[in-house]
C-alpha positions as a Markdown table, in Angstrom:
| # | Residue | x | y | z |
|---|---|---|---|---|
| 1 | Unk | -8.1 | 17.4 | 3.7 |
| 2 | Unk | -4.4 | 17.3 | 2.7 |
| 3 | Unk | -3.0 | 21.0 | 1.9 |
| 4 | Unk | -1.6 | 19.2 | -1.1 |
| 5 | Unk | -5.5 | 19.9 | -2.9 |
| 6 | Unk | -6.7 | 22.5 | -0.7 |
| 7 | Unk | -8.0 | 26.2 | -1.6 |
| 8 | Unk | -5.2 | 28.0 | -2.2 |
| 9 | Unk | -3.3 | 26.0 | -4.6 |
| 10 | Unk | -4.3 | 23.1 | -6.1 |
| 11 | Unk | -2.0 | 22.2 | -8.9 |
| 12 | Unk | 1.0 | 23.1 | -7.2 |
| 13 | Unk | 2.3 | 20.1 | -6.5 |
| 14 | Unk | 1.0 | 18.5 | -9.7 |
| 15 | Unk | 3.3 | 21.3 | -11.4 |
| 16 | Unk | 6.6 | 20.7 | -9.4 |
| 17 | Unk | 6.2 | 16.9 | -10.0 |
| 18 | Unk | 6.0 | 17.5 | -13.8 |
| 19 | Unk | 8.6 | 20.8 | -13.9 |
| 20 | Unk | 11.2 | 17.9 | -11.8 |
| 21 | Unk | 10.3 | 15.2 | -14.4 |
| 22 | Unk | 11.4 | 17.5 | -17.5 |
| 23 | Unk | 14.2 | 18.3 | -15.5 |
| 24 | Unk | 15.6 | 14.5 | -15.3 |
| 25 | Unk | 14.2 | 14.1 | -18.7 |
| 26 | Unk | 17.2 | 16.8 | -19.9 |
| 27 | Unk | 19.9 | 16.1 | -16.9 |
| 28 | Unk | 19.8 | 12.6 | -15.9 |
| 29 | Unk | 20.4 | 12.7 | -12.0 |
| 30 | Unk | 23.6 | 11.4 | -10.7 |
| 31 | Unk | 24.3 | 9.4 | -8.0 |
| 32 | Unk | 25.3 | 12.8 | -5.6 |
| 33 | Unk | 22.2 | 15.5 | -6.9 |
| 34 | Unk | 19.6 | 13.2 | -6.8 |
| 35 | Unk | 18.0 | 15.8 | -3.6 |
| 36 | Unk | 15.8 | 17.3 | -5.8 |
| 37 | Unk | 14.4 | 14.3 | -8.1 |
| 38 | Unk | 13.6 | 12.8 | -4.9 |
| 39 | Unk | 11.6 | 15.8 | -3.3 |
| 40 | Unk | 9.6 | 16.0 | -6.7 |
| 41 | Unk | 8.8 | 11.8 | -6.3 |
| 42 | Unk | 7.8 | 12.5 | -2.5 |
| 43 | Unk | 5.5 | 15.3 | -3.4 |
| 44 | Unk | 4.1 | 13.6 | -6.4 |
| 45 | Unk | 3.1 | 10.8 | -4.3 |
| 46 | Unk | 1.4 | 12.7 | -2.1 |
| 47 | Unk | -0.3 | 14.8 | -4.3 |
| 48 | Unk | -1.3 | 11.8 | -6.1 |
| 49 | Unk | -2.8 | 10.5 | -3.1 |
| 50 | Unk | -4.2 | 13.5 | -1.7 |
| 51 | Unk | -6.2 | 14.1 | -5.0 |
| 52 | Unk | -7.4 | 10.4 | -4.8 |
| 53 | Unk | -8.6 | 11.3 | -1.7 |
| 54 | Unk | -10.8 | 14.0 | -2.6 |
| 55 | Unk | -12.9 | 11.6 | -5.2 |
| 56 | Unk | -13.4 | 9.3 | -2.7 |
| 57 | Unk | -14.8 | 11.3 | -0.6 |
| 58 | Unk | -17.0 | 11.9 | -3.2 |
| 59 | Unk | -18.0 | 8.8 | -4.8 |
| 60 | Unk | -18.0 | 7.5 | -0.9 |
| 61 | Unk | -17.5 | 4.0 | 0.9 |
| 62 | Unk | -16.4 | 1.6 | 0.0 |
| 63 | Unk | -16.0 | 3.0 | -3.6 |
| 64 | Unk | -13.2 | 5.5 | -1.9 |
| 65 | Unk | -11.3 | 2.9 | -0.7 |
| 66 | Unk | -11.0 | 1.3 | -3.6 |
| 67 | Unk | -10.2 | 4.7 | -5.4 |
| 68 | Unk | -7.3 | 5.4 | -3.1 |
| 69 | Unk | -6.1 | 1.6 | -3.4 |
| 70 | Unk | -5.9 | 1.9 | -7.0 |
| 71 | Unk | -3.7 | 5.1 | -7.1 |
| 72 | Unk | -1.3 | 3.7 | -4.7 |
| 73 | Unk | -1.6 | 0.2 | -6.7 |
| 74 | Unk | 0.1 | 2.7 | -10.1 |
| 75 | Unk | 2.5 | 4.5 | -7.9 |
| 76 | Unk | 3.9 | 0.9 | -6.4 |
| 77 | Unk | 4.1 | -1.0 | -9.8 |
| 78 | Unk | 5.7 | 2.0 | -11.2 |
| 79 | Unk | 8.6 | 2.4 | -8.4 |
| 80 | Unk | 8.5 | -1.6 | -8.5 |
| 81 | Unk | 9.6 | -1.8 | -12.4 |
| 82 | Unk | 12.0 | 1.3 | -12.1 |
| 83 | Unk | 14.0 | -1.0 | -9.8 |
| 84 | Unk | 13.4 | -4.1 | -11.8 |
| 85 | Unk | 14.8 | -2.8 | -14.9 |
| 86 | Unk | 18.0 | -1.8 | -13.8 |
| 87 | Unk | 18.7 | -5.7 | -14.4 |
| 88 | Unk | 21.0 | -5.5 | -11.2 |
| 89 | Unk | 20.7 | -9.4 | -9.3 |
| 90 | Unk | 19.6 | -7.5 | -6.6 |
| 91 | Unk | 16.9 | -6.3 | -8.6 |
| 92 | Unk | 15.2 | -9.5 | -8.5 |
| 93 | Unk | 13.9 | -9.9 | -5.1 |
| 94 | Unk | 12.7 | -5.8 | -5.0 |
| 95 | Unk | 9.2 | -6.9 | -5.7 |
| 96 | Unk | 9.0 | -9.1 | -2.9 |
| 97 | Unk | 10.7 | -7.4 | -0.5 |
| 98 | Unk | 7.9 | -4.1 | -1.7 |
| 99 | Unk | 5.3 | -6.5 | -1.6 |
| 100 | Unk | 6.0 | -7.9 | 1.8 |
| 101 | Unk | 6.6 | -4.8 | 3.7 |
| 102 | Unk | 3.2 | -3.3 | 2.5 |
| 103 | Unk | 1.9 | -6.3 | 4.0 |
| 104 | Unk | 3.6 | -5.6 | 7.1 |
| 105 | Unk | 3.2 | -1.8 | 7.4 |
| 106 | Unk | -0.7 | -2.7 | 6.9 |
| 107 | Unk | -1.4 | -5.7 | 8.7 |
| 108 | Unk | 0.5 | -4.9 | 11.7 |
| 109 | Unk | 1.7 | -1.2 | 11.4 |
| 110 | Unk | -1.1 | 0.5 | 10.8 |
| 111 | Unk | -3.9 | -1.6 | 11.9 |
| 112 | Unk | -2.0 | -1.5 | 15.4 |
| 113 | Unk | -1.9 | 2.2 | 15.4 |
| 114 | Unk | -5.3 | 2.5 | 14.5 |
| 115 | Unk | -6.6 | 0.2 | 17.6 |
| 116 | Unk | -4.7 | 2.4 | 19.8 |
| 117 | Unk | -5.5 | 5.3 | 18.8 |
| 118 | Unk | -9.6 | 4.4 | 18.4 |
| 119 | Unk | -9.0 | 2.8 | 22.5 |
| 120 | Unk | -8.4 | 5.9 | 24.0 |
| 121 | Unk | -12.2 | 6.8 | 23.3 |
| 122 | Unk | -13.5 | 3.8 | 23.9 |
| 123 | Unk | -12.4 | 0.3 | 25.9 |
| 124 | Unk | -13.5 | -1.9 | 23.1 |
| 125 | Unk | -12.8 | -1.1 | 19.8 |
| 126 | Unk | -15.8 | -2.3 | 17.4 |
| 127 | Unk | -15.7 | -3.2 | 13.8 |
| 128 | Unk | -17.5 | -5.1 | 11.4 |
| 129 | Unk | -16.6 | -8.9 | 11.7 |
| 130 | Unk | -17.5 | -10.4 | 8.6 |
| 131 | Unk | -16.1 | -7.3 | 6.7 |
| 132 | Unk | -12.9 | -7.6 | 8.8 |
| 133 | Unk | -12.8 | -11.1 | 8.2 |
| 134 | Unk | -13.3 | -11.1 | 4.4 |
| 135 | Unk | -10.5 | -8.4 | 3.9 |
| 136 | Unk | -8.3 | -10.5 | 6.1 |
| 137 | Unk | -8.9 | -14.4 | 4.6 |
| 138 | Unk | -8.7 | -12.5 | 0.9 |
| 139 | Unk | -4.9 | -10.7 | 2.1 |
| 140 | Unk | -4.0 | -13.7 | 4.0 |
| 141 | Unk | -5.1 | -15.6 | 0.9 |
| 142 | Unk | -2.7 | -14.0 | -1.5 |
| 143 | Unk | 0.2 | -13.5 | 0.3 |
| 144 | Unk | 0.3 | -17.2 | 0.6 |
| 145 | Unk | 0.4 | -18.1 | -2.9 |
| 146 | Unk | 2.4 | -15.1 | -4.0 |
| 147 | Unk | 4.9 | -14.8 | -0.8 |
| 148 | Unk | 4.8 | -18.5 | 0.6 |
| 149 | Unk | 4.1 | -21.2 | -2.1 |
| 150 | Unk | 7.4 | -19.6 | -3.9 |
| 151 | Unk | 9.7 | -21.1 | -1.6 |
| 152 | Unk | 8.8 | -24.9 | -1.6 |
| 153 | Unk | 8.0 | -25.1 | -5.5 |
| 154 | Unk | 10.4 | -27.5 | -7.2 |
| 155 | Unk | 10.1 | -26.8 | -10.8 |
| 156 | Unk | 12.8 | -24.0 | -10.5 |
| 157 | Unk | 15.7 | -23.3 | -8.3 |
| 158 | Unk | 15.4 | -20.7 | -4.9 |
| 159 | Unk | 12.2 | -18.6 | -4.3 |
| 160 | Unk | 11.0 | -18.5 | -8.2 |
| 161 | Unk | 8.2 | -19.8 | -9.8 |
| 162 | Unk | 8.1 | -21.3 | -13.2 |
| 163 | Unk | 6.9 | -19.2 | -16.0 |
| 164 | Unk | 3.6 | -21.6 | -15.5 |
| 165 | Unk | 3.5 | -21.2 | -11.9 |
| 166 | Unk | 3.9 | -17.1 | -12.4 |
| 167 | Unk | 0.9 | -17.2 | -14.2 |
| 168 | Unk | -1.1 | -19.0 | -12.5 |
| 169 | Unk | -0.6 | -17.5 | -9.1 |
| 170 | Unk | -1.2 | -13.7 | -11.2 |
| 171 | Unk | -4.2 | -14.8 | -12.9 |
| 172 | Unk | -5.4 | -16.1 | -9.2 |
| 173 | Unk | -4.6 | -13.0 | -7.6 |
| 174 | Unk | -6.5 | -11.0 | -10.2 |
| 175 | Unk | -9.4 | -13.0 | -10.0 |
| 176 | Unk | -9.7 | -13.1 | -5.8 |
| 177 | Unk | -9.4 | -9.2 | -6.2 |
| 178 | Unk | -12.1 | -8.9 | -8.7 |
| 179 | Unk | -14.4 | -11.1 | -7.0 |
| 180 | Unk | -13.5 | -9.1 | -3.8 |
| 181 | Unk | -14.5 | -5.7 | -5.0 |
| 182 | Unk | -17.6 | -7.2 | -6.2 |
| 183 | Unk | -18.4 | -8.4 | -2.9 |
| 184 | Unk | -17.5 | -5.2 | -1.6 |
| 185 | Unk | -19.5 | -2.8 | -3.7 |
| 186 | Unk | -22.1 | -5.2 | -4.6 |
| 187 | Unk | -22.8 | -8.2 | -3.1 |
| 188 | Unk | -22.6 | -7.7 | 0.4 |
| 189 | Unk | -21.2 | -3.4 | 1.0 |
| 190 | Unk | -23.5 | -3.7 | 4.6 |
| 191 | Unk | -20.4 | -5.7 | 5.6 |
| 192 | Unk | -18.0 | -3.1 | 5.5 |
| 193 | Unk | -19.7 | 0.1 | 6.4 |
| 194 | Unk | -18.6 | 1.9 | 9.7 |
| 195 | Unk | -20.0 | 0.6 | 13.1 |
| 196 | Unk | -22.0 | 3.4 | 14.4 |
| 197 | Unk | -21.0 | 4.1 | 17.8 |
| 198 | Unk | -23.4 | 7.3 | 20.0 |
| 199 | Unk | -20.0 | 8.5 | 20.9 |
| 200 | Unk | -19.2 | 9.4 | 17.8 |
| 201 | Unk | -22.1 | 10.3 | 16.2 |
| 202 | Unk | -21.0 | 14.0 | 16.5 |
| 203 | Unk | -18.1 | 13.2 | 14.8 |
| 204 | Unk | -19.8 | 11.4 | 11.8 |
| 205 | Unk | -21.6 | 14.1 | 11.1 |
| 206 | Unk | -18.7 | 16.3 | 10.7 |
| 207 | Unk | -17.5 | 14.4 | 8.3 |
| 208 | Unk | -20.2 | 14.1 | 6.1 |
| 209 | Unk | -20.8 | 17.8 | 5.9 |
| 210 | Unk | -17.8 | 17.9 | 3.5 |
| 211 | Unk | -18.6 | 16.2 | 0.1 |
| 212 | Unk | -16.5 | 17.4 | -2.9 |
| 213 | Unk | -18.7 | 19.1 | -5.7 |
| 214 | Unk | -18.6 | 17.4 | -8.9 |
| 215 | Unk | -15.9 | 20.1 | -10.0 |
| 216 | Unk | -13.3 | 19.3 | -7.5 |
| 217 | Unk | -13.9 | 16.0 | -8.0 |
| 218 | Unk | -12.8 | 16.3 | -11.6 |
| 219 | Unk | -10.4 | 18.4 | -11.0 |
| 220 | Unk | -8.9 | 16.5 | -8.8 |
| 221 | Unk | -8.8 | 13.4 | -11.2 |
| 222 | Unk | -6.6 | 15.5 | -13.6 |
| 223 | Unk | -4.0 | 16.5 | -11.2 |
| 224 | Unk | -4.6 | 12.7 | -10.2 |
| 225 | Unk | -3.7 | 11.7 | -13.7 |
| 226 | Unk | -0.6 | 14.5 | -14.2 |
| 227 | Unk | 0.8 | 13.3 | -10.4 |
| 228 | Unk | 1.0 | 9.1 | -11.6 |
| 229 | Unk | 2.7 | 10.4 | -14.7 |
| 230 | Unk | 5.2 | 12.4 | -12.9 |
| 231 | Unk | 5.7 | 9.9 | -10.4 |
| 232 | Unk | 6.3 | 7.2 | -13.0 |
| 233 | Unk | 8.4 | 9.4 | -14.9 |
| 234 | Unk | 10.3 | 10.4 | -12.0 |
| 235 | Unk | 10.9 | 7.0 | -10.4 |
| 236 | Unk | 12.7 | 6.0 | -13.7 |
| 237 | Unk | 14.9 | 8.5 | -13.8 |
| 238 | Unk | 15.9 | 7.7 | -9.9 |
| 239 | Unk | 16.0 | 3.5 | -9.8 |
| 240 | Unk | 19.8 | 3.6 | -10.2 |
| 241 | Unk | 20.6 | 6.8 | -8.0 |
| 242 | Unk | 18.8 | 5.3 | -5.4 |
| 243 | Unk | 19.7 | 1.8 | -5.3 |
| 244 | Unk | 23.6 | 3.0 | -5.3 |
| 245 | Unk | 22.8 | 5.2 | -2.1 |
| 246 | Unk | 21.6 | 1.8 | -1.1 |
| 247 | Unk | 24.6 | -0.1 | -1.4 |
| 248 | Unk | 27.0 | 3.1 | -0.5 |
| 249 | Unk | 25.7 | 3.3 | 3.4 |
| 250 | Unk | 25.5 | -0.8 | 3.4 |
| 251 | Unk | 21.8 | -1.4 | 4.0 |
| 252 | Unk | 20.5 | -4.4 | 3.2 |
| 253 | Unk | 18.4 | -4.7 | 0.0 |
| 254 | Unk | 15.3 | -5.4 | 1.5 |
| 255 | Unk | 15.9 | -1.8 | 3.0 |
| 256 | Unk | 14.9 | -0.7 | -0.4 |
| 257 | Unk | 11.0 | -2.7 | -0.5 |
| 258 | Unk | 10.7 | -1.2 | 2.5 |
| 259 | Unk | 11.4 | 2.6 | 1.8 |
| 260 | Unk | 9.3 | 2.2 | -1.6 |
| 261 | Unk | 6.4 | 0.8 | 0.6 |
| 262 | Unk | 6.6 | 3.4 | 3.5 |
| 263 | Unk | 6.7 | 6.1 | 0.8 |
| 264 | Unk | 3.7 | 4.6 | -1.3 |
| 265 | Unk | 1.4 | 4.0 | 1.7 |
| 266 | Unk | 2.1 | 6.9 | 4.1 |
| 267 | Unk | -0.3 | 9.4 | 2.8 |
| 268 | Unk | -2.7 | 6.5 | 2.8 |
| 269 | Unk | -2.0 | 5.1 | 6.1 |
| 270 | Unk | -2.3 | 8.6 | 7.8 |
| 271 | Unk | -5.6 | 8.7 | 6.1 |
| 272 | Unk | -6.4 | 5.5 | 7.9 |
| 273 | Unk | -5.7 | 6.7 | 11.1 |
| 274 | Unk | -7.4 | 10.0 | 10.9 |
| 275 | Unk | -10.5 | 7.8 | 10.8 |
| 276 | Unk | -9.5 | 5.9 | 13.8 |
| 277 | Unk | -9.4 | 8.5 | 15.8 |
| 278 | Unk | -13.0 | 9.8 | 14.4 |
| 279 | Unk | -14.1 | 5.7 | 15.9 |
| 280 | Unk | -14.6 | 4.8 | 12.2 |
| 281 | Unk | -12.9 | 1.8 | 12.4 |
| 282 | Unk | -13.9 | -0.4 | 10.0 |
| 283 | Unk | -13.0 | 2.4 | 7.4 |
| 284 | Unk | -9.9 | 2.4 | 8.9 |
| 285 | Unk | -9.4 | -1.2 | 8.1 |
| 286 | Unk | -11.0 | -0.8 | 4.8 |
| 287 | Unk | -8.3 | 1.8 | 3.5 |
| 288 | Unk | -5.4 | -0.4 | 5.1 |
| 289 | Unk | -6.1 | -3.9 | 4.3 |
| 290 | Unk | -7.8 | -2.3 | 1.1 |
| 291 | Unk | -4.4 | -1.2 | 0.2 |
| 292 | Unk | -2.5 | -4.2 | 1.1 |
| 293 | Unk | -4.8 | -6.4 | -1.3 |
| 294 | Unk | -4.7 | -4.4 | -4.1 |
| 295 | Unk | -1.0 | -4.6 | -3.8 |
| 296 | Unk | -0.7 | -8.0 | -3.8 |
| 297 | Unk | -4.2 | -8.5 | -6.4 |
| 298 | Unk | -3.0 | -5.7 | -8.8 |
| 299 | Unk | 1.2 | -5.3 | -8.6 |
| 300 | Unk | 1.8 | -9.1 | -8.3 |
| 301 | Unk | 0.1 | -9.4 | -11.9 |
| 302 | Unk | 1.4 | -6.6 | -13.2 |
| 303 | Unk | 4.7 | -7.2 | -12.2 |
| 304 | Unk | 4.7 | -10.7 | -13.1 |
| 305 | Unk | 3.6 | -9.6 | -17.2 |
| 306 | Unk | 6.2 | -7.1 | -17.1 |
| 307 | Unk | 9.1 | -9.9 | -15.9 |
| 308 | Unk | 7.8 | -12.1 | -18.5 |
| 309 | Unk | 7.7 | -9.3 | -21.5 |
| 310 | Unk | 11.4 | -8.3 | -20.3 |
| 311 | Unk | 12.7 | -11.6 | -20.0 |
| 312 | Unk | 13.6 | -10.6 | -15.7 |
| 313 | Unk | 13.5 | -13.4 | -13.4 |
| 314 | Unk | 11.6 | -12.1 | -10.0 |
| 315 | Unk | 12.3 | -13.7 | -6.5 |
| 316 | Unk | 8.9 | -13.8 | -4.6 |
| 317 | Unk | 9.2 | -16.5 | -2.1 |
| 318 | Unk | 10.2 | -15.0 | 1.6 |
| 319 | Unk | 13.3 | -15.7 | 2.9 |
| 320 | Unk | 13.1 | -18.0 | 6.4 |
| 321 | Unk | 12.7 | -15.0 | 8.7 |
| 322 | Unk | 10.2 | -13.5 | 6.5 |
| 323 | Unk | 7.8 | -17.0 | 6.6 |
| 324 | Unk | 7.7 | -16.6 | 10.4 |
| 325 | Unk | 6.6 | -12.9 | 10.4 |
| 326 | Unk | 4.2 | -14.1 | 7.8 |
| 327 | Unk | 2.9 | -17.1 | 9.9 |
| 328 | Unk | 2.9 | -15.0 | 13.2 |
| 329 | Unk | 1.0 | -12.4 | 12.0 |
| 330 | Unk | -1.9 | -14.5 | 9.8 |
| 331 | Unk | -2.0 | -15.7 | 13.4 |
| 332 | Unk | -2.4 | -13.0 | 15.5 |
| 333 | Unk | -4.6 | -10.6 | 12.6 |
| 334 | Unk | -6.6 | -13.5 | 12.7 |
| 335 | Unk | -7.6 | -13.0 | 16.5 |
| 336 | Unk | -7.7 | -9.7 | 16.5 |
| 337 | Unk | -9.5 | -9.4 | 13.7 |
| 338 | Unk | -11.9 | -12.3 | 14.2 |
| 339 | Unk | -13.9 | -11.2 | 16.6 |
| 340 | Unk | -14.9 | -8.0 | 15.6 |
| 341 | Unk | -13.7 | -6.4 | 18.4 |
| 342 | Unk | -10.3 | -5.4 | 19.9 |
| 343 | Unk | -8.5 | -3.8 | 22.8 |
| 344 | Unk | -5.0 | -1.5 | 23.6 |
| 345 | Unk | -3.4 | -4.8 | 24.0 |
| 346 | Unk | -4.2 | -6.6 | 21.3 |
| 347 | Unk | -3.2 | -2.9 | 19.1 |
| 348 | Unk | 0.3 | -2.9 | 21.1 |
| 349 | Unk | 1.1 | -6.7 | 20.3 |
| 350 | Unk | 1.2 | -5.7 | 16.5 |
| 351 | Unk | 3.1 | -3.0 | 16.7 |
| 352 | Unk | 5.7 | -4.9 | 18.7 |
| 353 | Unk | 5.9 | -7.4 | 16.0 |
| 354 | Unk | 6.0 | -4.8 | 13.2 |
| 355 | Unk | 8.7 | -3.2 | 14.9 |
| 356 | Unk | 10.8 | -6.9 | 15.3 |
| 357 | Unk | 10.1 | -6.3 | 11.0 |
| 358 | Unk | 11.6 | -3.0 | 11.0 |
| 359 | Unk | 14.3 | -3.4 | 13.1 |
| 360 | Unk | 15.4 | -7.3 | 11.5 |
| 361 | Unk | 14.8 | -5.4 | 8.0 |
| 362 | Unk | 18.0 | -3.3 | 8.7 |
| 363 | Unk | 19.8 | -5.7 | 11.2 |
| 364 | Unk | 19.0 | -9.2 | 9.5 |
């Protein structure tokens, strides 16, 4: 459990986010003193996670990893339309570019990490193949009609869809999502619980010594609720700041997707891996790609209504060099992840091809 909700001090970093917040909301940050605004986000989003993490743990799988999807669903959006508002032309590819790297940083990123961390235990890492490949076909799914189709429509000019098109591909993003949790939690939850392995049994047990009381767990959704508001708040305030640090050191714009994305899903991703290395695999996967399809199923829509209602063309189709990351790893996720089991190798040859992302993000 994160420090950010432990014993000694619960709402402290609730509190800072919302003391920063009232801060920008009387001195609007400028483009040099923006140091403190942006500690306040980063603990905000951490604390928003961390108490998301404590009512999972209590309402349990898979219910907890939709929990924790949700809350970094809000935080996302929220960073997403701070950008998009700014009405920069640059602004109008931020969602994409946010969307794509949490893609990345999941599908490859973490779910590399988390093979090779789970192989020094074990040879063969195990995991629940038709859980695995639902999660997988459902991501793959709407990354291509959100990330993919974009690019060869002809109804409007570049990577855009047609007001039509935009809601079409929302409404069908929504609807795979909702259908998906209700496979998840209802229909079929066998498919995604955790592969018991003897080895780490032990282990198992450990961790289901620790459920939070019905207190915490309320508790916890307060500073849950005060931590989104502050982060919201916050990311406002800092949408300009930021994206003129941006252009000042001469990133790319992509850069910024990918910062908002590594900030949104660290806490998450960390949480991932934790259970990796306790063997639980497939809860691994379930927080990861769990994350990546609520960003897709939940921000795409969200973002789309809020383009529409402000009258701000978005870019969503991937540039050339992005549709062959996309294609190679669909691909590769699909034979690692197909099988239901994996090795070191197969954990390594993702995490080469998220690095190639990383690295062609900053030198495209």
């Amino acid at each position: 459990m994160t420090s950010l909700v432990g014993r000694t001090s619960p709402y402290a970093a609730p509190l800072f986010g919302i003391l920063v917040l009232a801060g920008c909301l009387f001195v609007h940050p400028s483009h040099v003193f923006v140091v403190i605004p942006v500690i306040g986000l980063v603990v905000s989003v951490l604390a928003a996670v961390a108490n998301a993490e404590v009512i999972a743990h209590r309402v349990g799988e898979p219910l907890g990893a939709i929990v924790l999807a949700l809350a970094v669903t809000v935080i996302e959006a929220s960073l997403i339309i701070s950008m998009m508002v700014s009405h920069s032309q640059d602004s109008r590819s931020v969602a994409r570019d946010t969307v794509f790297a949490s893609f990345m940083i999941v599908a490859n990123g973490v779910v590399g990490i988390s093979i090779l961390v789970a192989s020094r235990r074990t040879q063969i890492v195990r995991f629940q193949r038709s859980g695995t490949s639902t999660l997988l076909a459902t991501l793959l799914t709407m990354g291509a009609l959100t990330l993919v189709l974009p690019r060869f429509t002809v109804q409007t000019p570049g990577a855009t869809f047609s007001t039509a098109q935009l809601l079409f591909a929302a409404f069908a993003c929504l609807a795979l999502y909702g259908l998906f949790i209700f496979v998840q939690t209802i229909r079929h939850p066998e498919d995604f619980q955790v592969v018991e392995l003897p080895e780490s049994s032990g282990d198992r047990t450990d961790l289901l010594a620790y459920r939070p009381s019905v207190r915490q767990a309320s508790r916890s959704g307060v500073l849950l609720a005060i931590s989104l508001v502050a982060v919201v708040g916050i990311a406002e305030t800092l949408s300009t700041p930021l994206e003129y640090a941006i252009h000042v050191v001469g990133a790319p714009q992509a850069v910024v997707g990918l910062l908002i994305a590594l900030l949104v899903l660290l806490p998450e991703s960390v949480t991932a891996i934790r259970a990796a290395r306790r063997n639980e695999v497939q809860t691994s996967l379930n927080l990861s790609l769990g994350s990546a399809i609520a960003s897709i199923g939940l921000t795409i829509p969200t973002i789309a209504i809020v383009s529409l209602v402000v009258h701000q063309p978005i870019a969503l189709g991937l540039q050339p060099m992005g549709l062959v990351l996309f294609v190679i790893t669909a691909v590769i996720a699909s034979i690692t992840l197909g099988s239901g089991e994996a090795t070191l190798m197969q954990g390594a040859i993702h995490l080469v091809i998220f690095a190639a992302f990383v690295f062609l993000a900053f030198v495209p």
